[in-house]
N, C-alpha and C positions, 0 to 999 in steps of 0.2 A: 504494500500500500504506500512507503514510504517512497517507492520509484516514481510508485503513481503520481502522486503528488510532484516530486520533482520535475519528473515530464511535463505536468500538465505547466508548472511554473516556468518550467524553460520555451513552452512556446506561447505560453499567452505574455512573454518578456518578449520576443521575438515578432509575436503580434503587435502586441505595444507600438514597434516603434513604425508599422505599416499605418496604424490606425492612429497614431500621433498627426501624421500629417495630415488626413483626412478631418480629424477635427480642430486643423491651423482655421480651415476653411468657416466660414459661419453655414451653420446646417440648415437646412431647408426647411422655412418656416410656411405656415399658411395649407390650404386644403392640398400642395402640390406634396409638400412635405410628408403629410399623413398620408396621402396613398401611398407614398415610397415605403414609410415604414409600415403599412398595413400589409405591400407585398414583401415587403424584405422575413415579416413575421411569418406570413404564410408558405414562402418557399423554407424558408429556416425551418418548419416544423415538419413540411416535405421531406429537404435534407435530413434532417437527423432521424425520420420517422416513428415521431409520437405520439404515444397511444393518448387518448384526451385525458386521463389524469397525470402523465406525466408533463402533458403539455400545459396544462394551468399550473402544475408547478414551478416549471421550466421559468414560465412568461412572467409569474409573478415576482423571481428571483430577476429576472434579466429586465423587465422592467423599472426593480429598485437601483439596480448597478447603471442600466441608462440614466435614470434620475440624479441618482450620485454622481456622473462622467458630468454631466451634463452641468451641476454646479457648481463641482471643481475647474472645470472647465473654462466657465464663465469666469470664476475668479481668477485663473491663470489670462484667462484673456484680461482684464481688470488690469492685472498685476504690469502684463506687459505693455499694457496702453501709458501705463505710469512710467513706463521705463524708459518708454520712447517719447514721452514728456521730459522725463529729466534729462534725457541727451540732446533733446532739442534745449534746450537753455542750460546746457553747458553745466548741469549741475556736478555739486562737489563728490568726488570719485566715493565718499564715502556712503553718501545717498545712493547712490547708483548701485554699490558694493552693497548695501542693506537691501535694493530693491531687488536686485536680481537673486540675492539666497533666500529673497520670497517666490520667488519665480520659478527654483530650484524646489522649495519646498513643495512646491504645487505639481511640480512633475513627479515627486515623491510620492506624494498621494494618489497620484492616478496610474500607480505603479501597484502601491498598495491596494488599491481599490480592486484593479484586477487578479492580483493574488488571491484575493479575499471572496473575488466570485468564481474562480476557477476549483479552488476549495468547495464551493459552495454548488458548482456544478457536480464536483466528485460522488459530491450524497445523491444525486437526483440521476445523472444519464453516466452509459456505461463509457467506459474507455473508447471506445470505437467514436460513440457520440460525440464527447467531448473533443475527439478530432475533428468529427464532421463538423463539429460548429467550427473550430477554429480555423477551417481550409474554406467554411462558406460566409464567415466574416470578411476575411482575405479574397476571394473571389467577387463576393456582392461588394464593396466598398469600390473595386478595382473596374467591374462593371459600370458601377455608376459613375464613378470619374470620369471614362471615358465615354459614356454616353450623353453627360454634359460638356465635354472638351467635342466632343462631333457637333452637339448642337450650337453651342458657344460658335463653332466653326462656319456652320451653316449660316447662323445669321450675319456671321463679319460678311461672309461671302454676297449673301445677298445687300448689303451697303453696298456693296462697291457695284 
């Protein structure tokens, strides 16, 4: 159980740093946003193949971990909106040095945070599962990048 564990921490730290960049981005607010995650929910439960009492417990955990990503987040966006304040006016290196190992701290947390749900996955879906999420986090995120970078693309195209 002990590998278990270390595994599951070695790739959702590995995950981590796919899904860091993905939420530099501001996430998709408004009814477009909610279908995204209404299908990203529904294939996710496809992928890992769950029976409906594992899936309300799944959703309920992954849920709270979105919630929590998603305030830390903001605060790390917060943190660095200050930073790039204090550089614009030239502030003193020691502000800057207090503001960024706040900045650090926050990346801490959302390191933590996923440790804390991959554990937490461990109780609910089997080893197999718990890959299957991790390889269709990394796939669906990677998907939708590039389904916004073509349409992004589309409309430059049609400017011109």
């Amino acid at each position: 159980m002990k590998c278990f564990h270390l595994c599951v921490t070695i790739v959702m730290i590995l995950l981590l740093a796919v899904e860091s960049i993905a939420q530099d981005q501001r996430p998709m607010r408004g009814p477009a946003g909610q279908r995204v995650e209404q299908l990203k929910k529904l294939r996710m439960q496809e992928a890992l193949a769950l029976d409906e009492e594992t899936s309300i417990r799944f959703f309920a955990r992954y849920n709270e971990h979105q919630d929590e990503l998603r305030a830390v987040g903001k605060s790390r966006g917060d943190l660095i909106d200050d930073l790039q304040s204090l550089l614009k006016k030239n502030a003193p290196e020691a502000e800057i040095d207090a503001k960024l190992r706040d900045v650090l701290k926050a990346e801490k947390q959302v390191i933590d945070l996923r440790l804390k749900f991959a554990d937490k996955l461990g109780e609910i879906l089997t080893r197999s599962q718990v890959a299957r999420y991790v390889v269709f986090e990394r796939n669906f995120n990677q998907d939708l990048r590039e389904l916004m970078r073509e349409s992004a693309q589309d409309r430059w195209r049609g400017r011109n």
